[in-house]
C-alpha positions in Angstrom: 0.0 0.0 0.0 1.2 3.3 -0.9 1.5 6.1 2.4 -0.9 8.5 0.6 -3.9 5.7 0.2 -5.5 7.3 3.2 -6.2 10.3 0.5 -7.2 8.3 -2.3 -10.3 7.2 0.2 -13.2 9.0 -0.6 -14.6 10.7 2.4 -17.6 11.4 3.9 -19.4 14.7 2.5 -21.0 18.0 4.5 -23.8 16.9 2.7 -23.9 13.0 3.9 -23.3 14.8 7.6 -26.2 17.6 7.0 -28.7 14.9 5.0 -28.5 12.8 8.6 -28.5 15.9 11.2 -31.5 17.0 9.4 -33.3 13.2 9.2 -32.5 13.4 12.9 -34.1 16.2 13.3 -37.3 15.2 11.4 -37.4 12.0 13.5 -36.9 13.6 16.9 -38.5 16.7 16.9 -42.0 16.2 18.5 -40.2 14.3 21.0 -37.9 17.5 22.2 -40.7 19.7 21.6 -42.7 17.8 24.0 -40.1 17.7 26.4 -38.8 21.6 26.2 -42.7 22.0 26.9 -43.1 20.3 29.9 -39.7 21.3 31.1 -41.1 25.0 30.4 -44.5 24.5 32.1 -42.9 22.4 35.1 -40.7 25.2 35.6 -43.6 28.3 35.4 -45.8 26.3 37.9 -42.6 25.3 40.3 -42.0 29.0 39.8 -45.2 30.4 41.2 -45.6 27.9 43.9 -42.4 27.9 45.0 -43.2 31.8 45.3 -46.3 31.1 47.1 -44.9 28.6 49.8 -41.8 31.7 50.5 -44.9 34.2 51.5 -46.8 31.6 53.4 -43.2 31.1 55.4 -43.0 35.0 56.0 -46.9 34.6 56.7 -46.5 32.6 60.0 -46.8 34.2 62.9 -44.7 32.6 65.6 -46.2 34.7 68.6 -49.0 31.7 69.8 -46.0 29.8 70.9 -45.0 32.5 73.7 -44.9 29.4 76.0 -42.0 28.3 74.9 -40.4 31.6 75.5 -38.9 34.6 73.8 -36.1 33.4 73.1 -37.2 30.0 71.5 -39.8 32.5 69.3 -37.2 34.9 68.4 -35.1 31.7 67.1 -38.0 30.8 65.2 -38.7 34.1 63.6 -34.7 34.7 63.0 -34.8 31.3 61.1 -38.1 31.2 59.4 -37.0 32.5 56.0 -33.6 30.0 55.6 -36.4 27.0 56.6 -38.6 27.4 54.0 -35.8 28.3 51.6 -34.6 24.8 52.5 -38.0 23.5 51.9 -37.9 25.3 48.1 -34.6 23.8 47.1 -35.2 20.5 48.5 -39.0 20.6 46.4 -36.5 22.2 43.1 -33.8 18.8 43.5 -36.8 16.7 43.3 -38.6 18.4 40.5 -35.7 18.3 38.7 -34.7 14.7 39.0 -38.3 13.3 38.0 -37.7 16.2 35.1 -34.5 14.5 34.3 -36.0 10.8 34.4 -39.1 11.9 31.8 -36.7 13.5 29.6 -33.9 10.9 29.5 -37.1 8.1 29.3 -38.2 9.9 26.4 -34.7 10.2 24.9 -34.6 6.6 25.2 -37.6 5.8 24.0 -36.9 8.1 20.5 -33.8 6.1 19.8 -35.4 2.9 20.2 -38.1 4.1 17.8 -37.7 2.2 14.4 -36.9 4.0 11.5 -39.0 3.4 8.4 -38.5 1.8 5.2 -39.1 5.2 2.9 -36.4 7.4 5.0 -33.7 4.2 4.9 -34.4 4.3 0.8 -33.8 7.7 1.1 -30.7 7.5 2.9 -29.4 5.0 0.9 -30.4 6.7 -2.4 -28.3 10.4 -1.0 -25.6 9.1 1.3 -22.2 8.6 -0.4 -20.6 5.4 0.0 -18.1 6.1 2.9 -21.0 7.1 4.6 -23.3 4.2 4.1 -20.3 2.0 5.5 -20.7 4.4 8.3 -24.4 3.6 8.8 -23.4 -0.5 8.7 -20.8 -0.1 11.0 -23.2 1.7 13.3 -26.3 -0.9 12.7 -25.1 -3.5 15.2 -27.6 -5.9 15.7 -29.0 -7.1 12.1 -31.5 -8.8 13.4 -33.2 -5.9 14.0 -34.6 -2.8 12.1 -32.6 0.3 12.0 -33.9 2.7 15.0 -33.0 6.2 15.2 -30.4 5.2 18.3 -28.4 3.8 15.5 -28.7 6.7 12.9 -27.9 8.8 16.1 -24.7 6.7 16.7 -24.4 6.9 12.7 -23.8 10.6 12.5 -21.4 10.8 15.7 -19.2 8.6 14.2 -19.2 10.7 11.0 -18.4 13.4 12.6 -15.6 11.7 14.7 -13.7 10.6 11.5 -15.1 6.5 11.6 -15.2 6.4 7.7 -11.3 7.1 7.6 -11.1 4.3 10.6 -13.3 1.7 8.8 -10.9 2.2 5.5 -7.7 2.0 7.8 -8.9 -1.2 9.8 -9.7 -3.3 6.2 -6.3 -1.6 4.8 -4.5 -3.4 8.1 -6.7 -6.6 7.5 -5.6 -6.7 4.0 -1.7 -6.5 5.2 -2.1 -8.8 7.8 -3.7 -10.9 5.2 -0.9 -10.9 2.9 1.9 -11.7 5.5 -0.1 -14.7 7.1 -0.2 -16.0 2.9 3.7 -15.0 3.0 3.8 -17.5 5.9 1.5 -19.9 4.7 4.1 -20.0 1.4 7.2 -20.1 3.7 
């Protein structure tokens, strides 16, 4: 093999890279529309009660509790605000982890999603051939249809330079071919 064969390799395109960024895109859309929404409405409602439960703290009037004496109802007063504070972030960590759980289910649930026949035709039809290796290399499990998890994983590994890699590993095979048939002859 000649050092420069590495050039003679065609590569993948802008075009192959934009053509699966914008299929992506198509596929995934409702999905992070939906969840932008309900991270948006979460957040306004969080927002207002979270503004509400802060003026119910200042609200409370400590003075019933004279009983336990002056001191003990000054204490109270002193730390009223940095309780319910407490109470807001500890309510905002919570929110935001069931948050976090919907969206990464939903995330999940997209790239499981199976990608029809009409946009693989497509694909196939557009993509140049470096980046259809791409797309194999990327469909692991054959057995199965292609979901939008592996076109996902597809246009990473364009972007990361995997056409180059696939051309260099069956360049490698090929010369580790030829010296086990030099040995073989031997």
């Amino acid at each position: 093999m000649k050092p420069n064969s590495l050039q003679e390799q065609p590569t993948p395109t802008r075009q192959d890279r934009a053509l699966l960024r914008n299929t992506l895109l198509r596929l995934t859309a409702t999905q992070k529309i939906v969840c932008a929404v309900v991270v948006a409405v979460v957040a306004l409602i969080w927002y207002d009660l979270l503004n509400r439960l802060v003026a119910f703290g200042r609200g409370i009037d400590y003075e019933g509790l004279h009983a336990l004496g002056v001191q003990a109802v000054a204490l109270l007063k002193q730390y009223n605000p940095f309780f319910w504070w407490a109470v807001v972030a500890l309510c905002t960590l919570i929110i935001a982890y069931f948050l976090y759980g919907f969206v990464q289910g939903a995330l999940r649930r997209v790239r499981a999603k199976m990608v029809d026949e009409e946009t693989i035709q497509m694909l196939a039809s557009k993509l140049s051939e470096p980046a259809l290796e791409v797309l194999r290399w990327s469909w692991q499990d054959r057995r199965e249809p292609i979901t939008v998890g592996d076109l996902q994983r597809a246009a990473a590994e364009l972007r990361g330079g995997r056409a180059a890699k696939i051309a260099l590993a069956r360049r490698q095979a090929a010369l580790l071919q030829g010296s086990q048939a030099d040995a073989d002859a031997q």
